[in-house]
N, C-alpha and C positions, 0 to 999 in steps of 0.2 A: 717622406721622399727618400733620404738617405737610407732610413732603415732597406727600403725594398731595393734599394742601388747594392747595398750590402749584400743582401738577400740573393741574388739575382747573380752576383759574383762568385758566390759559393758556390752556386749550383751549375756558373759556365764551367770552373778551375776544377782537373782531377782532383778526385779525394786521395788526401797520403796519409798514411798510415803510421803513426811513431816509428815504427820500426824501420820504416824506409827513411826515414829522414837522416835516421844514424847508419843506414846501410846496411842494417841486420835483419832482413824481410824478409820474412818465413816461403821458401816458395807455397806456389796455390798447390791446395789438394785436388787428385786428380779426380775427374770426373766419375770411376770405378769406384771408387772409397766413398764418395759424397752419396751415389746412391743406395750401398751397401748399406750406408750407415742410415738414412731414410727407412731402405725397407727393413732393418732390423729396427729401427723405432717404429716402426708401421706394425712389425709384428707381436713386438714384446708389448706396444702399448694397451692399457687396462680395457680401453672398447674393445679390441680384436681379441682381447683374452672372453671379454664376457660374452662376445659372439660367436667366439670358437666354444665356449664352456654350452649356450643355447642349444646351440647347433647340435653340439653331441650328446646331447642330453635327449634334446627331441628326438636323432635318430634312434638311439638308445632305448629309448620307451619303446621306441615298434617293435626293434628288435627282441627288446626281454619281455615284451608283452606275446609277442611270438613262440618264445621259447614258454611259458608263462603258460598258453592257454594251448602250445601242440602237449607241454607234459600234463597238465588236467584232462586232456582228451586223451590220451594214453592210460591216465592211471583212472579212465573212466570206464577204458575199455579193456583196460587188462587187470590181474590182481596184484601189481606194483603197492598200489597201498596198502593193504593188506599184507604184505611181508616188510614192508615197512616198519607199520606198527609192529606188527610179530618180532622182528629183531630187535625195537626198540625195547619193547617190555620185554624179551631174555634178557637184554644189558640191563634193564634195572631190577631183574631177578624178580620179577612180578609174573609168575608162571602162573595163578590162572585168567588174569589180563591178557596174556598171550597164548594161550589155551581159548580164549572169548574168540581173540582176531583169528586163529587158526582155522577155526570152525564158520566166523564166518567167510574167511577166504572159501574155503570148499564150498559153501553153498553158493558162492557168487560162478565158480568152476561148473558146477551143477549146473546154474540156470545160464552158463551160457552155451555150453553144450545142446542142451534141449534147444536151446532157439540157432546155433547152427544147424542141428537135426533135421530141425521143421524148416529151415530153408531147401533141404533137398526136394522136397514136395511143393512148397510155394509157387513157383511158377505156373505149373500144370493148376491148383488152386485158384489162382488169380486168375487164370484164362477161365477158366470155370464160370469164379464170380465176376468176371466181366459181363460173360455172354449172357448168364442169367441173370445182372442189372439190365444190362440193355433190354434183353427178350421184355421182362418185368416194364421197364420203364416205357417203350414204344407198347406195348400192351395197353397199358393205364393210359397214354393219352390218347387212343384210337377208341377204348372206350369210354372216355371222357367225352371225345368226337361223338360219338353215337345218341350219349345221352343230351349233347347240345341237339344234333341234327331232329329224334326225335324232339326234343322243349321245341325247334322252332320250325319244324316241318321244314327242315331243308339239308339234302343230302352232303351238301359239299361242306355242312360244318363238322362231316368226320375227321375232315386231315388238319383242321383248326388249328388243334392244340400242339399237333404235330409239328406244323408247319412254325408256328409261332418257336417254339422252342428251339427248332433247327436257326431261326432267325437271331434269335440271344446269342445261341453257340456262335454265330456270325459277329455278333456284335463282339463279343469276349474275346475272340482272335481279331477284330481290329483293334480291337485297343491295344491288346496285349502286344501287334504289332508296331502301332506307335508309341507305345511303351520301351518296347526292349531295348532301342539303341541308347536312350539316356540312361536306363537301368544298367548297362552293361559298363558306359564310362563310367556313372559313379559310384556304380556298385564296389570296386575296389578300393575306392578313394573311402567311402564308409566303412568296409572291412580292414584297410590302416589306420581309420581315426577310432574304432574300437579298440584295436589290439593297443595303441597308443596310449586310450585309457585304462587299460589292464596296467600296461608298463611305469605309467605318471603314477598309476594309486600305488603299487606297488616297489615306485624309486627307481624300476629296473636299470642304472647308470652306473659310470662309474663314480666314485664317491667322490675328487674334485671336480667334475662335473655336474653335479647337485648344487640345486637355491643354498648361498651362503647359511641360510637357517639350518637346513639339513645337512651339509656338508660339516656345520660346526658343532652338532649333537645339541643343539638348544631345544629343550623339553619346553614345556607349557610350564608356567609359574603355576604354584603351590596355592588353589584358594579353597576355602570353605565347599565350595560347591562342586569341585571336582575332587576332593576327600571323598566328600560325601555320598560322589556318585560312582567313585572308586567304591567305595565301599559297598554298596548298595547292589552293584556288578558282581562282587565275589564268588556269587553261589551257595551264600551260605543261606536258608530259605526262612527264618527266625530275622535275621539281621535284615533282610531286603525289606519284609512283611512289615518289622518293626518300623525302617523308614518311611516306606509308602503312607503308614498310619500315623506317621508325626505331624503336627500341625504346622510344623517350622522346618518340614523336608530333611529331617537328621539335624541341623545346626546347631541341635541342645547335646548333641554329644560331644561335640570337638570342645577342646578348651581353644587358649590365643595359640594362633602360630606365631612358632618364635624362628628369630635367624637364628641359627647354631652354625657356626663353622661355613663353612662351603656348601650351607644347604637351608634347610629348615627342621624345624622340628614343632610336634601336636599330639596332645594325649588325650584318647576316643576313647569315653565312655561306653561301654558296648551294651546295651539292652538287656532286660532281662531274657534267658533262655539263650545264650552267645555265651560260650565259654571264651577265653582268650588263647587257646589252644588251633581255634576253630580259622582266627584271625593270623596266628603265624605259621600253621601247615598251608595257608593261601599266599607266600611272601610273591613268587613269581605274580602269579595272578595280577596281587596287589599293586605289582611294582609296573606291570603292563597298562592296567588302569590309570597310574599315572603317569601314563607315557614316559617312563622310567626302563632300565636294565635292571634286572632283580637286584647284583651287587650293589646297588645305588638308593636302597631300600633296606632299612635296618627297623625291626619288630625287639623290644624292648618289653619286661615287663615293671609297670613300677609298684610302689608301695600300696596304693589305692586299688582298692578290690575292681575286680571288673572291667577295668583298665591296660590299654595297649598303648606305648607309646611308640611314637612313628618318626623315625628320622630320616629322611629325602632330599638326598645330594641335588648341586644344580646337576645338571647335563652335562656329562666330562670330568667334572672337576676332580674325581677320586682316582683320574688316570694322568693327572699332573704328579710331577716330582714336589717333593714335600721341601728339600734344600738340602743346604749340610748342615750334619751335627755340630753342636758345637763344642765339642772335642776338637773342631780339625779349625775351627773359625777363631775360637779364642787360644792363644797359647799358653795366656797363663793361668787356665781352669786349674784347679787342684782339687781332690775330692778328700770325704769325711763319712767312713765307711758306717758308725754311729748315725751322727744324726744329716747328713747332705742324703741328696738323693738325685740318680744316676740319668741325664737326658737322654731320655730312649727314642723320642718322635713326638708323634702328634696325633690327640685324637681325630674323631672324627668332626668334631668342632672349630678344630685349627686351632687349639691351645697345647700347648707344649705339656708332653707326658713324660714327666720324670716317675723312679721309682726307687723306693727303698732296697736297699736289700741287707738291710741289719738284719741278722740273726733268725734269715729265713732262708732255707734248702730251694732250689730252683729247677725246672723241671721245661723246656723248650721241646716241642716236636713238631710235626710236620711232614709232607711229603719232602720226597727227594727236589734238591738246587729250588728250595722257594726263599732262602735267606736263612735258613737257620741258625748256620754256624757267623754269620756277620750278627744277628739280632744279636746272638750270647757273648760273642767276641765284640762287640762295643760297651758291654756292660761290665766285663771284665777290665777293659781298656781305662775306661771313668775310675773302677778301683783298682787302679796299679799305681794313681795316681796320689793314693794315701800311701806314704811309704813306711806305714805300720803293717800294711798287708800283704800275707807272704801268699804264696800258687803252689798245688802241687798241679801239675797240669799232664794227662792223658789225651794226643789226638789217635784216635782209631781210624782215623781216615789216613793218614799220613802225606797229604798233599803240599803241606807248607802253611795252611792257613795259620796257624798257631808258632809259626817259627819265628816271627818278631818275641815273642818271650825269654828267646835263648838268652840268659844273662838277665832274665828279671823273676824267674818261678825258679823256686828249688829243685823241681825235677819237671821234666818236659821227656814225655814218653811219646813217638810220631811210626804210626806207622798199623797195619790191619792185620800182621797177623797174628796166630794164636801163640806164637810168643812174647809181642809187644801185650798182647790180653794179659798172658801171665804177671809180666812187668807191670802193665797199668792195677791189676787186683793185689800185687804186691806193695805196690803205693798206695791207694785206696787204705789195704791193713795197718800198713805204718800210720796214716792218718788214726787210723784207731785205736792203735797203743796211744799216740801221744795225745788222743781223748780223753782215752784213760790214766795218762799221766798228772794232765790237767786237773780230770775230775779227783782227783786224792791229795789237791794240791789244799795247805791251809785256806780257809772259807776267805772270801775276800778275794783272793787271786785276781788280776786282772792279766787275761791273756791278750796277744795281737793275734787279728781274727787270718783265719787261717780256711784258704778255698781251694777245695777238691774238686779238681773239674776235668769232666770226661766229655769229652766229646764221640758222637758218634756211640755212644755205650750200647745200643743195639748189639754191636759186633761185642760185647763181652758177656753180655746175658745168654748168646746163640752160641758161643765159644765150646767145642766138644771136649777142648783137653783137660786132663784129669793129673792131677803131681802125682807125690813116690805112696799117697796113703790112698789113694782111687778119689780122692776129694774131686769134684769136678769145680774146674773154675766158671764155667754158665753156669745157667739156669736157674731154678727160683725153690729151689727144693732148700731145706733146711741145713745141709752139708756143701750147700752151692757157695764157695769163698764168694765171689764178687756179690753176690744177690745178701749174703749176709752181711759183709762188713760195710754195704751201705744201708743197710736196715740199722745196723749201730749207730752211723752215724746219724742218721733220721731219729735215732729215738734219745740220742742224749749229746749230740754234739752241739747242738745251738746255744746252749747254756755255757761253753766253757769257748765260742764262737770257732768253733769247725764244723762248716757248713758242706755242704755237698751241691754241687750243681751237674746237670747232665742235660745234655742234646741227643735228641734220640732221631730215626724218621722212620714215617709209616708203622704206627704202634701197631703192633697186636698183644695177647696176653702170652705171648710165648716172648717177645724180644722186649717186654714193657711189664716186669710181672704187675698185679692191681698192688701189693702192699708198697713196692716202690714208688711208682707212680703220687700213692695217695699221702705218701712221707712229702712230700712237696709243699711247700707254703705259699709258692709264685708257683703257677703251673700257665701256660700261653702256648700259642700253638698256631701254625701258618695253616696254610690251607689244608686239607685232607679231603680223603675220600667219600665217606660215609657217615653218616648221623653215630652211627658206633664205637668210631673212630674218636669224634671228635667228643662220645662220654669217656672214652679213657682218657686222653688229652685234658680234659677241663674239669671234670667228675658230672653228675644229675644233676646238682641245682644248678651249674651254668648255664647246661645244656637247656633245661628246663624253663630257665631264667632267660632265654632268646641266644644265647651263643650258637655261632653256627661257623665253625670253621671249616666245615664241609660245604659250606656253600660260596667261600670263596674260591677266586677263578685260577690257577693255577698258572704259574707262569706271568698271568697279567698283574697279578694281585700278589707279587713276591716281594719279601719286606713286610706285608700286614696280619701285626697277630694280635687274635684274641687273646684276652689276658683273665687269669682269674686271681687274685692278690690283694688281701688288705694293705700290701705295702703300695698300691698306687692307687690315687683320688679317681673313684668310681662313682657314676650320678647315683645320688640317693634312691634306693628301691631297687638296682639293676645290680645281677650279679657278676658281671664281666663288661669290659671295656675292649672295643677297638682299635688297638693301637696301627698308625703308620712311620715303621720304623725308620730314622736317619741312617743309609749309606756310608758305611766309611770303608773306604778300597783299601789294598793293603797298602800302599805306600804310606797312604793318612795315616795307620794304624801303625807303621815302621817310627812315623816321625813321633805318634804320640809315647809309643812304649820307649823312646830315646830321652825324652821327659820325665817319663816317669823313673828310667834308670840314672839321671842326673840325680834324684832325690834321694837315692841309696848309695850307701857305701860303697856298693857291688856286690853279686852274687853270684856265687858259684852252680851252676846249673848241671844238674845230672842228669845224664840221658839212659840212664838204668840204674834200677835199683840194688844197691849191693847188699846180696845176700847175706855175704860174710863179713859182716860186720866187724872190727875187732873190737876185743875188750882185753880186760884184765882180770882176773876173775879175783884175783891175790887183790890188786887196788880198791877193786870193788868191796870188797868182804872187809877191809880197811875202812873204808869211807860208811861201812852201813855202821860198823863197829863203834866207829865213834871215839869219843872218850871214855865209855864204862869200859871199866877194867873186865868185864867179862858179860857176853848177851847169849841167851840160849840160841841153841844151832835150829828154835821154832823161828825165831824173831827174826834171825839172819837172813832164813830162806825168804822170808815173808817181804824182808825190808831191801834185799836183791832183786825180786819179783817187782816192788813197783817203782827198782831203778833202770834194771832192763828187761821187760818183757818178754822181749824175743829172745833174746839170749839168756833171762833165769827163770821163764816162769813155768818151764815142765820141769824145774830142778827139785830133785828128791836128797834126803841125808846121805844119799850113798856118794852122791856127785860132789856134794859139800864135802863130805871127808875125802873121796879123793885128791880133791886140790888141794885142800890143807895138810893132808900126810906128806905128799907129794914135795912140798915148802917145809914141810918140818915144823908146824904147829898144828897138830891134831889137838881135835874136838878135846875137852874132857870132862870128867863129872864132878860136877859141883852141886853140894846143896839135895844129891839124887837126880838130877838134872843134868843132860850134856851142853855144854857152853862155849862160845868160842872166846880164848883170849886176848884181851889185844895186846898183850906185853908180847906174845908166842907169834902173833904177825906182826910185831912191827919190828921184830928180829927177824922173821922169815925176806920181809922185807930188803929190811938193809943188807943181809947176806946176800940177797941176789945182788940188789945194787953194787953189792964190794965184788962181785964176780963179774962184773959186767953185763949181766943176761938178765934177760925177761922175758916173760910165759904170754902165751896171748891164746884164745880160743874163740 
């Protein structure tokens, strides 16, 4: 009883609201705002989405079912297809493919001309075989008539047959009359729910407006039986034959599907009379059968003969971001240009793809803006971080990508024209003297490795200008400066660790010559254009071995390179890897080369090569001289020669005696023998010093 006396009390007494009791009571929202806010939950909420998403979807289908079957009637009645194809096979250079469609366009022109011809005549025709069906047909039943009248001795069964048939044609317009009016209503209504299903089987929507399964690119999972009948689809007529005839429908070819990565992977035994040639000229095909995008379809050859291995993404997944390197995640990474190796991305497995690059020449190409210069500039970034390792660094582009190095590379050359070329081929040669330095150094030597890297090197192999002896600095010919002194380096600099790296894009044999190219030990390559492209880029057994850097998608597929390199872990039997490389922007790449210059004393960075070097020529001839009281003027040249190079190594005895007459210790004969003294320069010496002057040249 009290409870409901309680009860009962509440419910006479206003409700008050905390806030009123202290006096700080919000006014009421106004009637305008309350509804506002309804119908925008009314509209944003998930049923009105998925009804609004129905809705336009169904109208949708009519529409592009519409569109769908008026251009099939079009290109049914005009020769639209037909130049279609034609222009399609000029673009892929298959001219007599398009030579086939051209020819049959014309005859399809042919036969429709004749049958607009023969309509000029048709009507006057038709009235013809009218009147002669009719005349013909009341004929036949009159004497049909005739032959009943005489069978039954009775005249009036001549109009019999006649009569009777006049009475069907009666019947056929009644029905046909109470036929038409529901024909006519839902004759449209069937010609929409057609076109409907032209547009449903064929998606015609827009693409948030498609079933969550379509709209989210979800393929059909990976089974035995739709491999199998992937395969069996191909076209190739040996491999279908071969399945049809198996007692197990193909399932003795596949081995286990395994998860690999963001996908699957299975390796098909192929039949005999099935080359595996046969299986990755079909990848689209293939990739369509598995209700796949071609890119999402990788053909692999392995170690086992006869053998295609098949790796197939889920749906989407190869068009998610891979994350950040971890160059930019961890700070206090430090590299080991020896034995570490450099986090480049991720295969196609989702395992992380590092690689070596001890004491191997690198070689990056690709089309234009696919990632190039980031792929090569993150791998340099990882060894900046060993601060035993020095840069000469050439950008041919001169945009800035490379300008975080100012104060971490010995020379940093930026910029496209043919005199930054000259500059960059002039650094390039320095790296070659000090090869050559190296290589004459006592056995043992251990040098800090030392990378020459050109970016953009296209623009110096295609370079027309020529110095004061006609030497041209492009091209690939034997007196070509930049084409030869990175052939030097390709043939003897890894040994004494001066490597050579280059980014090139869109190779041909004129801006990519084959001997440079094939000097390469890591050779990777972003998309391209053509199957030919991508054998210079990688050489024949990658290409041969399944690479295909021509068939990725350009723009969508930027950042992912084929790789060819025993410096990174490749599955056994396959001669190239897929890499998806980690992103680093430049700011990432400011803060990391900031790190890596903490770890250096500092360095002074040149941004040109100076030609004129100074020397001494008097100190030099001192220093080769030594302590023996006297070395012949053979030994001197020889042992100036491999102190400096470029400054003594076109020097002949006449240049030698000049400078030392010159100082007042000339050559003289000992023994039969001209020698240099060193009592005679080390008074030349200090006479200059007591004068205050010195020579330099």
């Amino acid at each position: 009883m009290s409870e409901n006396i309680i009860r009962l009390t509440k419910e006479a007494l206003p409700a008050v609201s905390p806030t009123a009791a202290t006096g700080t009571e919000k006014p009421p929202v106004p009637l305008w705002v309350r509804s506002g806010q309804a119908v925008r939950g009314i509209v944003t909420h998930e049923h009105t989405r998925t009804a609004a998403r129905l809705t336009v979807r169904h109208g949708m289908y009519v529409v592009g079912g519409t569109r769908i079957v008026a251009k099939r009637t079009w290109e049914g009645r005009t020769a639209t297809r037909y130049e279609r194809m034609l222009r399609a096979a000029e673009a892929a250079g298959n001219y007599e493919v398009a030579a086939e469609w051209e020819e049959r366009g014309q005859r399809f022109r042919d036969a429709r001309h004749r049958r607009r011809m023969d309509l000029l005549h048709s009507p006057l025709d038709a009235a013809k075989g009218v009147a002669v069906s009719a005349g013909m047909g009341v004929g036949s039943l009159v004497a049909l008539g005739v032959v009943m009248a005489v069978a039954t001795k009775d005249v009036t069964q001549v109009v019999t047959p006649l009569m009777a048939t006049v009475e069907f044609i009666n019947l056929l317009i009644t029905v046909a009359t109470v036929v038409w009016g529901p024909a006519v209503t839902i004759g449209p209504f069937l010609a929409l729910l057609a076109l409907w299903g032209v547009g449903r089987h064929q998606q015609a929507a827009p693409n948030w407006a498609l079933p969550a399964k379509v709209r989210n690119g979800e393929g059909e999972p990976i089974t035995p039986s739709i491999v199998v009948k992937a395969l069996r689809d191909l076209g190739v007529p040996a491999l279908g034959r071969a399945i049809k005839e198996m007692g197990d429908a193909g399932a003795a070819m596949l081995g286990p599907i395994r998860i690999a990565g963001c996908g699957v992977e299975v390796d098909v035994t192929l039949p005999s009379g099935v080359s595996t040639n046969e299986v990755q000229n079909r990848r689209r095909k293939l990739a369509e059968n598995l209700s796949r995008h071609e890119h999402e379809v990788f053909i692999t050859i392995p170690q086992a003969a006869r053998t295609v291995r098949l790796w197939v993404a889920d749906s989407g997944a190869l068009d998610e971001p891979i994350g950040p390197s971890p160059l930019v995640t961890d700070e206090t990474m430090t590299a080991d240009y020896a034995k570490g190796r450099a986090p480049w991305g991720q295969d196609l497995r989702g395992d992380a793809a590092a690689i070596s690059l001890y004491q191997r020449h690198l070689l990056i190409t690709g089309l234009s803006n696919q990632g190039k210069t980031v792929a090569l500039r993150s791998l340099a970034l990882w060894l900046a971080l060993d601060k035993t390792v020095q840069f000469l660094l050439g950008d041919l582009k001169g945009v800035g990508d490379w300008a975080m190095f100012d104060g971490l590379a010995q020379t940093l050359i930026q910029g496209p024209t043919d005199d930054h070329v000259i500059q960059v081929t002039e650094m390039v040669e320095g790296a070659v003297d000090e090869m050559n330095r190296r290589i004459q150094a006592p056995q043992g030597t251990v040098f800090p490795p030392l990378i020459v890297l050109v970016d953009e090197a296209q623009v110096a192999f295609m370079c027309p200008a020529k110095d004061d002896e006609k030497r041209p600095y492009g091209g690939s010919k034997a007196n070509s400066r930049y084409f030869m002194a990175v052939r030097k380096i390709h043939n003897q600099g890894r040994a004494v660790n001066v490597l050579m790296w280059q980014g090139t894009q869109d190779p041909t044999n004129e801006n990519l010559p084959k001997l440079v190219r094939e000097g390469a030990h890591t050779r990777a390559s972003l998309a391209l254009g053509t199957e030919s492209q991508a054998r210079m880029a990688l050489g024949d057994k990658a290409v041969d071995g399944g690479a295909a850097p021509n068939l990725l998608r350009p723009g969508l597929d930027r950042g992912t390179l084929v790789v060819a390199s025993d410096g990174i872990t490749i599955p056994a039997g396959q001669a190239s890897i897929t890499v998806r490389t980690h992103y680093v922007d430049d700011d990432a790449a400011v803060a990391i080369t900031d790190r890596a210059k903490a770890l250096r004393d500092g360095v002074t960075t040149l941004t040109v090569v100076d030609k004129g070097e100074q020397h001494d020529p008097l100190a030099d001839i001192a220093s080769v001289v030594g302590t023996a009281d006297r070395v012949r003027t053979k030994d001197v040249l020889a042992r100036l020669a491999a102190l400096n190079a470029a400054a003594y190594g076109k020097w002949s005895f006449l240049d030698l005696k000049r400078v030392l007459d010159g100082a007042g210790a000339a050559p003289y004969k000992s023994d039969g023998v001209m020698v240099v003294g060193r009592d005679r320069v080390s008074r030349a010496l200090a006479s200059r010093e007591g004068d205050g002057s010195a020579s330099a040249a």
